[in-house]
TIMI-878268 format. One record per residue: chain; x, y, z of N, C-alpha, C, O in turn; residue number from 1. Coordinates in nm, 3 decimals, padded with zeros to 5 digits, always signed. Layout:
N
{A {X Y Z} {X Y Z} {X Y Z} {X Y Z} NUM} ...
//
This chain:
177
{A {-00.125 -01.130 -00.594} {-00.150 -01.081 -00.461} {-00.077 -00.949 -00.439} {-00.123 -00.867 -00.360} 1} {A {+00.047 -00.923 -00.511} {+00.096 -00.836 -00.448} {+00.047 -00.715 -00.566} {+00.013 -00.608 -00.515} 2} {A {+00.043 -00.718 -00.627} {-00.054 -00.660 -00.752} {-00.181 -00.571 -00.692} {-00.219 -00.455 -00.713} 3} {A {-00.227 -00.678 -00.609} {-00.355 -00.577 -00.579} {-00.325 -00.478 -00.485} {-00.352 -00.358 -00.488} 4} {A {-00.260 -00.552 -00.391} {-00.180 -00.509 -00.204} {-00.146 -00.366 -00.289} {-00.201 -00.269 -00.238} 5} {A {-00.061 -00.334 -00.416} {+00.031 -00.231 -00.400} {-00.084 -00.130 -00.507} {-00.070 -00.008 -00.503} 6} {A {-00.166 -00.177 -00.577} {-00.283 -00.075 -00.622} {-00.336 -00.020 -00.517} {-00.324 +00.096 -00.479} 7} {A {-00.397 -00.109 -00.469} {-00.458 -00.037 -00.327} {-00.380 +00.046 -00.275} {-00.437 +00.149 -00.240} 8} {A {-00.228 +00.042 -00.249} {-00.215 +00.097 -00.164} {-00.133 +00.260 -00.204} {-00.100 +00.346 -00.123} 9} {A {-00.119 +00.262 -00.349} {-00.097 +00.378 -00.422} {-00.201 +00.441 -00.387} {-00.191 +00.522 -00.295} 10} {A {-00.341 +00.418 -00.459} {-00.448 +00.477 -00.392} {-00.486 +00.529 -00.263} {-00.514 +00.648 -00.253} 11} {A {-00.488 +00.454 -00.166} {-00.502 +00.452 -00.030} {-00.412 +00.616 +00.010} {-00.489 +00.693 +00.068} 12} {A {-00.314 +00.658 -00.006} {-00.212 +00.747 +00.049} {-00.294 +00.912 -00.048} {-00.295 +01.033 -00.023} 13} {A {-00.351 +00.826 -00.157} {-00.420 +00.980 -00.201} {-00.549 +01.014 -00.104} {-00.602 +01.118 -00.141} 14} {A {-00.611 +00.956 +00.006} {-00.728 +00.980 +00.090} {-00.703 +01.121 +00.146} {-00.593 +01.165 +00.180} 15} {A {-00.838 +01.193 +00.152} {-00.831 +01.313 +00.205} {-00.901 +01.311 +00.350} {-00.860 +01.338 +00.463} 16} {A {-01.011 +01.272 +00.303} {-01.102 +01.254 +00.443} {-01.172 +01.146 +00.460} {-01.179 +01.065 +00.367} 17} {A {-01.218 +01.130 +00.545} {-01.299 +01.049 +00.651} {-01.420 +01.090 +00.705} {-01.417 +01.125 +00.823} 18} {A {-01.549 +01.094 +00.634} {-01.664 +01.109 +00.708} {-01.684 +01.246 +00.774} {-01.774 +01.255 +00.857} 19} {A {-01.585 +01.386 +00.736} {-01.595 +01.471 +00.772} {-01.467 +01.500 +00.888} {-01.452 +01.606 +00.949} 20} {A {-01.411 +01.420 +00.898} {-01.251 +01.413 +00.973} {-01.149 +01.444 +00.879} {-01.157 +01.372 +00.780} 21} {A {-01.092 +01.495 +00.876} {-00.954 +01.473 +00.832} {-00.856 +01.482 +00.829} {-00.789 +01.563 +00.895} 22} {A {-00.802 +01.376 +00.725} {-00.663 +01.302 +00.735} {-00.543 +01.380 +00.666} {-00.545 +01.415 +00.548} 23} {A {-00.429 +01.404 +00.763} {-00.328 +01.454 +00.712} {-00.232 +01.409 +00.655} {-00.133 +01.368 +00.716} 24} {A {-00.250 +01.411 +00.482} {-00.224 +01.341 +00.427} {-00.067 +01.418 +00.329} {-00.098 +01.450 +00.214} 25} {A {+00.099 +01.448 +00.369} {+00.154 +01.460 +00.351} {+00.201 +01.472 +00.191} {+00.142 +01.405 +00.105} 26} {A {+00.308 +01.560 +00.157} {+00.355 +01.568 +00.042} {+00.407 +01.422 +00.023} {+00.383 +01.356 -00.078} 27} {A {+00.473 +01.381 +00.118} {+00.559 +01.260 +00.105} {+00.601 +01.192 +00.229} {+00.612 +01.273 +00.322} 28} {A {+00.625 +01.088 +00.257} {+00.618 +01.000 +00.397} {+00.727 +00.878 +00.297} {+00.751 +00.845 +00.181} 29} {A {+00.772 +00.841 +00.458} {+00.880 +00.730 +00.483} {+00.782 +00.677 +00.621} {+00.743 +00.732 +00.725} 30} {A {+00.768 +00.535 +00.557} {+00.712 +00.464 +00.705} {+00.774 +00.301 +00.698} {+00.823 +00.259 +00.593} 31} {A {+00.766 +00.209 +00.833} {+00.777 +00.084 +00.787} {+00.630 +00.047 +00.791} {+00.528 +00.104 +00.832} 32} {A {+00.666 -00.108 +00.716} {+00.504 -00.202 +00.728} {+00.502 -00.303 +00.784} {+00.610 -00.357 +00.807} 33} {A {+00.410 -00.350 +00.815} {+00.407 -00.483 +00.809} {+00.255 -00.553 +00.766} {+00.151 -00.558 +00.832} 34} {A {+00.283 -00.604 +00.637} {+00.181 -00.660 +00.611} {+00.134 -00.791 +00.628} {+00.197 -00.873 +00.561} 35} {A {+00.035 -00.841 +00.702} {-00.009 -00.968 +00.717} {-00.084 -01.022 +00.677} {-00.188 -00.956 +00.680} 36} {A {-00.106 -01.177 +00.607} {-00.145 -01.173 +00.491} {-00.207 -01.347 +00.559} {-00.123 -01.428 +00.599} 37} {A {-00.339 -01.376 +00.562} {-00.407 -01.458 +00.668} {-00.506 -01.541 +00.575} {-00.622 -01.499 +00.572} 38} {A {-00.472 -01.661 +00.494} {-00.561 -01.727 +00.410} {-00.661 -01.815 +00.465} {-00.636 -01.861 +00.576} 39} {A {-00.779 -01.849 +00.404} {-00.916 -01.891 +00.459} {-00.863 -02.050 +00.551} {-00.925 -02.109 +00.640} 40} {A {-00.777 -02.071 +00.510} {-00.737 -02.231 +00.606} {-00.677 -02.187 +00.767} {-00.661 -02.261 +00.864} 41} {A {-00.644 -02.009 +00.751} {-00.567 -02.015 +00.861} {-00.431 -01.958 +00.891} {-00.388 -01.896 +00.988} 42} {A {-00.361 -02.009 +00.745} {-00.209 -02.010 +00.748} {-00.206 -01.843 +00.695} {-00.256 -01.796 +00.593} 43} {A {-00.123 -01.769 +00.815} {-00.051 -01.671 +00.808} {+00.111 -01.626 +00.764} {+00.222 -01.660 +00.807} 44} {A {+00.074 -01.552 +00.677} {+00.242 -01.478 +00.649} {+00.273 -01.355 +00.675} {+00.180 -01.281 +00.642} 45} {A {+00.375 -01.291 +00.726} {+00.399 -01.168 +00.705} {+00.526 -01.073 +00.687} {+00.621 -01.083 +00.765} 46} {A {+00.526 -01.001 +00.607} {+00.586 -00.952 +00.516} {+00.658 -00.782 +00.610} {+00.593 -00.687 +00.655} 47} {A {+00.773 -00.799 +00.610} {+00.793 -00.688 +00.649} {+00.906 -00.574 +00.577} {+01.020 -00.620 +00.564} 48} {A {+00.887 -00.433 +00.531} {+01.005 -00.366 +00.466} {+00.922 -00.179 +00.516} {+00.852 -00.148 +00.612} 49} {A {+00.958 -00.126 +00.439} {+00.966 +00.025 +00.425} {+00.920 +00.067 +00.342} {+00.941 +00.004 +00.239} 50} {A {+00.835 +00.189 +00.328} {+00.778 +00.248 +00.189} {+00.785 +00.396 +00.200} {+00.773 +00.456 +00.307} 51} {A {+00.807 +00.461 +00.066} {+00.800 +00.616 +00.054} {+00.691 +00.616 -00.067} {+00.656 +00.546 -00.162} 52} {A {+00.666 +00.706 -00.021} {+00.540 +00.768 -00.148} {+00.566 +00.912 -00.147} {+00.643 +00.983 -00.083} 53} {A {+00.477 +00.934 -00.238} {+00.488 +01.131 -00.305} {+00.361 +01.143 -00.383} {+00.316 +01.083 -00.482} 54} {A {+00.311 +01.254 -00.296} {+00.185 +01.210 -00.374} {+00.147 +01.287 -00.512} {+00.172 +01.406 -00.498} 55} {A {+00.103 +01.262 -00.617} {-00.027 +01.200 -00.555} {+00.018 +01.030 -00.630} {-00.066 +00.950 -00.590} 56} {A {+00.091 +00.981 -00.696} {+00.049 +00.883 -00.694} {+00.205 +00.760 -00.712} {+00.190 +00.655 -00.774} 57} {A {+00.309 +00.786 -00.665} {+00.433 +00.762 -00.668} {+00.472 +00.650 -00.535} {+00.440 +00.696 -00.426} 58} {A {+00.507 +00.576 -00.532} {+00.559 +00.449 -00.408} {+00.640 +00.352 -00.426} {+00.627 +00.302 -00.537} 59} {A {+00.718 +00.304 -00.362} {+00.808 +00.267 -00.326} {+00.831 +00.153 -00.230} {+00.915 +00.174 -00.143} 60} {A {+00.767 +00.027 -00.233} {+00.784 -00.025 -00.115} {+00.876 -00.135 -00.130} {+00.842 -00.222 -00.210} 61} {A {+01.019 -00.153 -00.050} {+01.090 -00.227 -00.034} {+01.056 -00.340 +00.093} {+01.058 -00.314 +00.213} 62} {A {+01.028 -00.460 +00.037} {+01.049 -00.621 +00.066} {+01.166 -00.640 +00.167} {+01.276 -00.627 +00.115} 63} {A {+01.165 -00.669 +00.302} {+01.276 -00.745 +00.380} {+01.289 -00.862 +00.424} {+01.395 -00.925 +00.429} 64} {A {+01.177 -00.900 +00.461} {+01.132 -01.023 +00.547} {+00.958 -01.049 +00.502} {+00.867 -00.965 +00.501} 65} {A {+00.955 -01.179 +00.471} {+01.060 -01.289 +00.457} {+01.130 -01.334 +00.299} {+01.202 -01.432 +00.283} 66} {A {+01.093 -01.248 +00.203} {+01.174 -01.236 +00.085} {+01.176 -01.118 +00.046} {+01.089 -01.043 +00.090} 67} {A {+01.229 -01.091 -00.002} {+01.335 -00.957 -00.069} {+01.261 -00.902 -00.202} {+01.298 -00.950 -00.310} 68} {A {+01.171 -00.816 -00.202} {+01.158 -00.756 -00.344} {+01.144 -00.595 -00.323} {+01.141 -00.518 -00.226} 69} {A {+01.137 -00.584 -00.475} {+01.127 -00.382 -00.467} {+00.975 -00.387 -00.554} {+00.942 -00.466 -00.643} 70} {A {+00.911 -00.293 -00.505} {+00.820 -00.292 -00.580} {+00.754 -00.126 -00.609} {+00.670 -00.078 -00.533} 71} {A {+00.799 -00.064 -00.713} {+00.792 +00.032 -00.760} {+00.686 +00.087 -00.855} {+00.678 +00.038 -00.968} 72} {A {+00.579 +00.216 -00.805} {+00.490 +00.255 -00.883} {+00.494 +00.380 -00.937} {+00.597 +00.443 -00.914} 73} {A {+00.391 +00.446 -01.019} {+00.407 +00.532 -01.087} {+00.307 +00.539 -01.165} {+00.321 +00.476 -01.269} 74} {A {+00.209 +00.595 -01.151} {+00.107 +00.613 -01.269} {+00.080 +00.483 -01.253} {+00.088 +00.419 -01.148} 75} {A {+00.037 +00.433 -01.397} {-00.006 +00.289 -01.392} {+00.076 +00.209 -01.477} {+00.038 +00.144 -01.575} 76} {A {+00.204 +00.221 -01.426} {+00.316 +00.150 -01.414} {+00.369 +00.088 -01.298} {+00.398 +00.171 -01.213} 77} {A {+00.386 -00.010 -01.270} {+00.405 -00.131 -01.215} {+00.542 -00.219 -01.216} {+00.542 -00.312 -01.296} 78} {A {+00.686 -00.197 -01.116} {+00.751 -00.289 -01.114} {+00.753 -00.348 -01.054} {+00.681 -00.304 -00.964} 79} {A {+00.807 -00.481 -01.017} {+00.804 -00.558 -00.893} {+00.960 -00.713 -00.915} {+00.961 -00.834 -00.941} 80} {A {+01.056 -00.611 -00.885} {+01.184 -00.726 -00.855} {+01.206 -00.793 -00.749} {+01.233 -00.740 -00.641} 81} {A {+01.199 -00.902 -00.765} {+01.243 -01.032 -00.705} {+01.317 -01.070 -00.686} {+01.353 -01.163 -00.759} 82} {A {+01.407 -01.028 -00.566} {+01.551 -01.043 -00.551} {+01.603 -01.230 -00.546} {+01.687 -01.287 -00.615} 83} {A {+01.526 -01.279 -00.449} {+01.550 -01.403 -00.423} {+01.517 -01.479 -00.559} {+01.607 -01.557 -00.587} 84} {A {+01.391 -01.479 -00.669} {+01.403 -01.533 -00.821} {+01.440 -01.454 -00.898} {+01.383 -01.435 -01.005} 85} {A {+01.557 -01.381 -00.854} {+01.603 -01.314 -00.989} {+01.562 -01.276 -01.113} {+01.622 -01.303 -01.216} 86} {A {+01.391 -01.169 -01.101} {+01.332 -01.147 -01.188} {+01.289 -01.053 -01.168} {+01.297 -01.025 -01.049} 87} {A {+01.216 -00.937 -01.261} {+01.141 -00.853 -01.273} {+01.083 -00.893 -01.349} {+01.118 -00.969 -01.439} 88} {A {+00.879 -00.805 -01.308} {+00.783 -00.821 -01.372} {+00.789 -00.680 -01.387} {+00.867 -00.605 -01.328} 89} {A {+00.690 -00.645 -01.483} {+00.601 -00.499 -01.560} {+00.495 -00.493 -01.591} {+00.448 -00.542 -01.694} 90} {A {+00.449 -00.447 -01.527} {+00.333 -00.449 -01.489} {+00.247 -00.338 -01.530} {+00.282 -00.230 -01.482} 91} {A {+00.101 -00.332 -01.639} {+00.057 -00.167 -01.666} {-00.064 -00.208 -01.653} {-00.130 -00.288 -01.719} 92} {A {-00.099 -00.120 -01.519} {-00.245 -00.082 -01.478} {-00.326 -00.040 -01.558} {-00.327 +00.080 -01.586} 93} {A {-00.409 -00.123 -01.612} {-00.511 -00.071 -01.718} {-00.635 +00.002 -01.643} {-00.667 +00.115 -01.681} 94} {A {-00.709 -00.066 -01.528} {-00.788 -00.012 -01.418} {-00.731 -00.005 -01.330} {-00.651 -00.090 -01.291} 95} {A {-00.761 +00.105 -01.273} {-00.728 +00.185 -01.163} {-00.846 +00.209 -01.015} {-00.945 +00.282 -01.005} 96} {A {-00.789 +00.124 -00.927} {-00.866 +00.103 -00.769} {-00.862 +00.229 -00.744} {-00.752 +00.286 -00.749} 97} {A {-01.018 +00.326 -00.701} {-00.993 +00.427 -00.675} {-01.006 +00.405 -00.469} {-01.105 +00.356 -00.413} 98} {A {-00.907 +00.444 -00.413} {-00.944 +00.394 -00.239} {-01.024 +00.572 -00.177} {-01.118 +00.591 -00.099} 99} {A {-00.966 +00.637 -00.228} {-01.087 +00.780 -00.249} {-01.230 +00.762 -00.195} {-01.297 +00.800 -00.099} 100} {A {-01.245 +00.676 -00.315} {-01.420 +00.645 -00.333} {-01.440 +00.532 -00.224} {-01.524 +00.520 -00.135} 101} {A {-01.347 +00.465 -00.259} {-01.432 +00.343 -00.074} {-01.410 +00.388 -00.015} {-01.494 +00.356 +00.069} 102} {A {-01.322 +00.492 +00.052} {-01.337 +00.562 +00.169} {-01.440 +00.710 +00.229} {-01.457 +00.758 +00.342} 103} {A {-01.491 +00.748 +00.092} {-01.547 +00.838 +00.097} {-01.732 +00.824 +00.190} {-01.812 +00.913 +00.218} 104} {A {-01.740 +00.661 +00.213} {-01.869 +00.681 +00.283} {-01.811 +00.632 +00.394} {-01.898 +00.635 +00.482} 105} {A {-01.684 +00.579 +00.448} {-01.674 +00.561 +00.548} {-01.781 +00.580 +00.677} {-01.851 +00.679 +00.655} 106} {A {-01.803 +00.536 +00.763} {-01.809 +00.576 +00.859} {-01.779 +00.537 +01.009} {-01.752 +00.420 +01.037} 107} {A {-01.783 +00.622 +01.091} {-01.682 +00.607 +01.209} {-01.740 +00.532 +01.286} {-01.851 +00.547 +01.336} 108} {A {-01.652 +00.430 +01.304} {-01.720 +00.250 +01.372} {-01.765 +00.253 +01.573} {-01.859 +00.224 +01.648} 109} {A {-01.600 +00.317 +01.579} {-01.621 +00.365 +01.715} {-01.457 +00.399 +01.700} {-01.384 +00.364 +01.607} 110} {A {-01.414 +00.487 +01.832} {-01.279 +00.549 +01.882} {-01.214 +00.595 +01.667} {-01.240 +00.670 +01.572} 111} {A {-01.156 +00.522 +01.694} {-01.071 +00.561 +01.588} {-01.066 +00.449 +01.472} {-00.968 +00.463 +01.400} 112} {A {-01.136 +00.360 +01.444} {-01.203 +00.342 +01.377} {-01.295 +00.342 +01.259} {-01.418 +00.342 +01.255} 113} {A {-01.222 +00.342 +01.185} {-01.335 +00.373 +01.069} {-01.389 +00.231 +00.906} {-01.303 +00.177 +00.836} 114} {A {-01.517 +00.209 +00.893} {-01.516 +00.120 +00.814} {-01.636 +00.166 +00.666} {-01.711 +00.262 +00.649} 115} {A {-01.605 +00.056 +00.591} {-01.703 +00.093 +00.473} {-01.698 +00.010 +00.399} {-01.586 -00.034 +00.376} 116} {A {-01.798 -00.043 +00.335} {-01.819 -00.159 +00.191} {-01.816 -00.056 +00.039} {-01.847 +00.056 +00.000} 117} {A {-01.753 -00.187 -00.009} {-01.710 -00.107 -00.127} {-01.701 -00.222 -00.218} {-01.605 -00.298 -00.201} 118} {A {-01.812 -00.256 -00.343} {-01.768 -00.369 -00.435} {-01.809 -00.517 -00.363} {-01.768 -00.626 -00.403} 119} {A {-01.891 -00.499 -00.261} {-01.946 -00.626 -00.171} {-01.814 -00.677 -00.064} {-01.818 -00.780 +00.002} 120} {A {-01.697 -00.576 -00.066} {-01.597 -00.573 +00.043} {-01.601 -00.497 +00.177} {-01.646 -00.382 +00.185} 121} {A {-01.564 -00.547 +00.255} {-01.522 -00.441 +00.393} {-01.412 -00.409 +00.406} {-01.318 -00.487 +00.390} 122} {A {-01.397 -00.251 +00.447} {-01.255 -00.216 +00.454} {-01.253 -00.180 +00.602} {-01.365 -00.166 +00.651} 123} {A {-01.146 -00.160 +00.687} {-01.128 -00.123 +00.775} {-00.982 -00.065 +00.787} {-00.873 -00.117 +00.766} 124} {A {-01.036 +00.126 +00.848} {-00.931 +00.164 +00.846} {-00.882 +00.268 +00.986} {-00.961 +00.361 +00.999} 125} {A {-00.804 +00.268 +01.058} {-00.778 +00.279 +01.224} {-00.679 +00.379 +01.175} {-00.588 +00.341 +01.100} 126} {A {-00.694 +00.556 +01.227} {-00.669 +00.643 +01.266} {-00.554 +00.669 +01.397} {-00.577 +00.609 +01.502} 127} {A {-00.465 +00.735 +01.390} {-00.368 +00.726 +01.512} {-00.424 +00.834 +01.554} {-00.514 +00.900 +01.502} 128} {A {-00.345 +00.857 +01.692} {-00.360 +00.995 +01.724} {-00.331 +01.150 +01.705} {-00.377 +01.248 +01.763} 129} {A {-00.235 +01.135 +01.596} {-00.201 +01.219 +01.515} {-00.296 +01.265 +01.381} {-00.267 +01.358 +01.305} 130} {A {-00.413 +01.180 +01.371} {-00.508 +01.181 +01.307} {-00.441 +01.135 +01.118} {-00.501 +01.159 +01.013} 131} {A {-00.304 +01.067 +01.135} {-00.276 +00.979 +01.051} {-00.318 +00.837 +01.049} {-00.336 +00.772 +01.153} 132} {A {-00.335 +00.786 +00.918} {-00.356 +00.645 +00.848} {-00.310 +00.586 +00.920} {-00.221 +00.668 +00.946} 133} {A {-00.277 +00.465 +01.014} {-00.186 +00.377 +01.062} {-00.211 +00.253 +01.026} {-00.111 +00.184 +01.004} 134} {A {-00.311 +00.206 +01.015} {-00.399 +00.043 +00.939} {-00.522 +00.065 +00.882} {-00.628 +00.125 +00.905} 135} {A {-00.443 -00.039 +00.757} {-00.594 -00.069 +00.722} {-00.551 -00.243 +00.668} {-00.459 -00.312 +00.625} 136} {A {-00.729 -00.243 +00.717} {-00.762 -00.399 +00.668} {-00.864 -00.454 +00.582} {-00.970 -00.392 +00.572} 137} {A {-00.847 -00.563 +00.518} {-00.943 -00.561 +00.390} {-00.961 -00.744 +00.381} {-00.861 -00.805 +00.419} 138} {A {-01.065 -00.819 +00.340} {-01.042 -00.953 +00.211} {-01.019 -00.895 +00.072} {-01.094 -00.824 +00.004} 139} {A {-00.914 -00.936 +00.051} {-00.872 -00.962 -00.104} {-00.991 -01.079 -00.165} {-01.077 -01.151 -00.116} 140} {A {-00.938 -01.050 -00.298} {-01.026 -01.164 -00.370} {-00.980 -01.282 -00.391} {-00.998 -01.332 -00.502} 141} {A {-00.906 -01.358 -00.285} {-00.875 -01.478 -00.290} {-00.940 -01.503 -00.157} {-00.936 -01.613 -00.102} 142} {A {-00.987 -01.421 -00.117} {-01.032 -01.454 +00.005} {-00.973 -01.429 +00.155} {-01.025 -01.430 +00.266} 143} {A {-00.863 -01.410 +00.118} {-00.735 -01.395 +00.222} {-00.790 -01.269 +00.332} {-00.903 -01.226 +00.310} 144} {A {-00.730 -01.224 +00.422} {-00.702 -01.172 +00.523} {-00.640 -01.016 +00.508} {-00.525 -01.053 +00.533} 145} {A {-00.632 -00.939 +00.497} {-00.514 -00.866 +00.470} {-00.515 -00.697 +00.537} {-00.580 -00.595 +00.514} 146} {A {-00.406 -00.733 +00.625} {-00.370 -00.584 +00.760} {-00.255 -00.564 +00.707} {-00.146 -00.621 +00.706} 147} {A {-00.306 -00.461 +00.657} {-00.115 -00.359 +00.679} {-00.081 -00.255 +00.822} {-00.157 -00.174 +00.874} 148} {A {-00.022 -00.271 +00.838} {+00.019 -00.171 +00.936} {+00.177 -00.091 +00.949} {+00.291 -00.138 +00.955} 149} {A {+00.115 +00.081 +00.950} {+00.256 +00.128 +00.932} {+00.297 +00.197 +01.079} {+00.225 +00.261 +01.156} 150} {A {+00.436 +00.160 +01.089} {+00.536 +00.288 +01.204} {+00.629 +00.365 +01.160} {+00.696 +00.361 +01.056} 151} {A {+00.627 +00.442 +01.258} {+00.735 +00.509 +01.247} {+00.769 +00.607 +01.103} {+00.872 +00.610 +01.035} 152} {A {+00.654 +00.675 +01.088} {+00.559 +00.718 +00.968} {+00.659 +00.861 +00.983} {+00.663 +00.925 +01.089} 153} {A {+00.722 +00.892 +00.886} {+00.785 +01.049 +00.909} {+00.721 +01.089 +00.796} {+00.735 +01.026 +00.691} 154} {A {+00.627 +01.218 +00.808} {+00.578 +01.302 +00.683} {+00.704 +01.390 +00.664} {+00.816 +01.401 +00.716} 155} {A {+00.634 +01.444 +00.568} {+00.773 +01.561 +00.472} {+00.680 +01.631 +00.436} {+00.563 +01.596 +00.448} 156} {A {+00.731 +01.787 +00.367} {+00.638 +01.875 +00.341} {+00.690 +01.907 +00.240} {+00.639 +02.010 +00.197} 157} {A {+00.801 +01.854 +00.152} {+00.852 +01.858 +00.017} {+00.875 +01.679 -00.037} {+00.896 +01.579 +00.031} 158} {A {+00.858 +01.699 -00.204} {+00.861 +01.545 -00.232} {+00.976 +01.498 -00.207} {+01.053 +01.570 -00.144} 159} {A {+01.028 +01.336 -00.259} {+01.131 +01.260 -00.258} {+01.168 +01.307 -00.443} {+01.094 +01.325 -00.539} 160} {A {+01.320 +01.312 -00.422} {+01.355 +01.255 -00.529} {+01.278 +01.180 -00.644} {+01.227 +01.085 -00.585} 161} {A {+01.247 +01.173 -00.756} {+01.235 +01.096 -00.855} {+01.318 +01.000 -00.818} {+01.282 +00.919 -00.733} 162} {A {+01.442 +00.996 -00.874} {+01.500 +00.908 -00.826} {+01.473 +00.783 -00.687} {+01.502 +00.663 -00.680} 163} {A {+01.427 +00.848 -00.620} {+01.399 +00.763 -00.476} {+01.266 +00.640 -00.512} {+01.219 +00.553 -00.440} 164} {A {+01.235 +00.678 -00.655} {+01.121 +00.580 -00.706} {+01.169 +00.495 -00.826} {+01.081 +00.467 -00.907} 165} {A {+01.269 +00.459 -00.846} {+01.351 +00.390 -00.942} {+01.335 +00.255 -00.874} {+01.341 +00.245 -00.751} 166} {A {+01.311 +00.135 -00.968} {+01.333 +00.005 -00.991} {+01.476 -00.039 -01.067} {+01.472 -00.102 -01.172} 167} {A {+01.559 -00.013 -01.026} {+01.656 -00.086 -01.143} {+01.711 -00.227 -01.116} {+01.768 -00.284 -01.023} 168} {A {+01.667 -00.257 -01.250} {+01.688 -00.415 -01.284} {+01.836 -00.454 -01.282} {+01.906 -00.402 -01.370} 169} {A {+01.887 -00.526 -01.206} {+01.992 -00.620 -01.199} {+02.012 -00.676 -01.387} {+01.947 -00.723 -01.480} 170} {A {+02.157 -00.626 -01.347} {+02.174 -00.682 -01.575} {+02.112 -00.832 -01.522} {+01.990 -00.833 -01.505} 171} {A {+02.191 -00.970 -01.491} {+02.163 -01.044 -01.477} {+02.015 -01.114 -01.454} {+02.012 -01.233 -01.485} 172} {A {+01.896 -01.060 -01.405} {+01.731 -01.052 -01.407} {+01.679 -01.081 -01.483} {+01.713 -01.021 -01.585} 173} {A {+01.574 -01.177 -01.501} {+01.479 -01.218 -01.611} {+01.361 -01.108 -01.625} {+01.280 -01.072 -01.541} 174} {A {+01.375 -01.072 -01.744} {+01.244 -00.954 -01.728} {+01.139 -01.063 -01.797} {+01.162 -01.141 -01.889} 175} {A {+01.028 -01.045 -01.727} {+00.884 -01.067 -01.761} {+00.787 -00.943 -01.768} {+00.751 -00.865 -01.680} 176} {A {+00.753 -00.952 -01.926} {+00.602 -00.808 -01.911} {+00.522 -00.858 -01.976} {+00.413 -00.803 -01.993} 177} 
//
């Protein structure tokens, strides 16, 4: 699950436009999330931390609530530590979700609003007034539910650090690849 959540959402931050709108899409951003994550019985979870990206394809999203992980990208490299099971996975993107292309037929639903099928999916993705990204929503292929939503979104007009995209593994950590 979180595999797909964080492909997508590497992708997603490379979007240029919208149906002939467009989106101002920063060298680099610090935002929080909150992702909510709504399975076919009902039962909701949600997940809340912080993410930086650099584009075009670099992210960062730190895990707070309700468990603790880092989950670090890069090309199609993939970490994801698990603070609470004391593990890291490694993860290498062999295919690559382009969100470009599902967004590229978008079209504008109403107000700020915007939706599109892509792969027999619906995406839905809601514009602020700043004419930044603020949500998007999708079914995963488990069927699930799935809204992210970001605040408190600060763009930058120079990247982050390399460094600011580091996973480092706890000596003590079980690595799995």
């Amino acid at each position: 699950m979180f595999r797909r959540f964080f492909l997508l959402a590497i992708v997603f931050f490379g979007l240029i436009s919208l149906n002939g709108q467009s989106i101002q899409i920063p060298v680099a951003f610090k935002a929080r999330f909150i992702q909510q994550i709504k399975n076919p019985k009902g039962k909701i979870i949600k997940y809340r931390g912080t993410v930086i990206f650099n584009s075009p394809s670099s992210t960062k999203w730190v895990y707070t609530s309700p468990t603790r992980k880092e989950v670090c990208s890069r090309g199609r490299q993939v970490i994801v530590i698990d603070h609470d099971l004391e593990q890291v996975n490694y993860y290498s993107v062999n295919k690559r979700f382009n969100l470009s292309k599902v967004l590229s037929n978008a079209k504008l639903h109403h107000g700020n609003v915007y939706t599109t099928k892509f792969d027999g999916k619906l995406y839905t993705v809601v514009i602020n007034s700043r004419n930044q990204v603020e949500q998007i929503a999708y079914k995963d292929n488990l069927d699930n539910t799935v809204n992210i939503i970001f605040t408190n979104i600060q763009y930058r007009s120079r990247p982050f650090p390399v460094s600011k995209f580091e996973c480092i593994k706890p000596i003590n950590y079980d690595s799995i690849y």
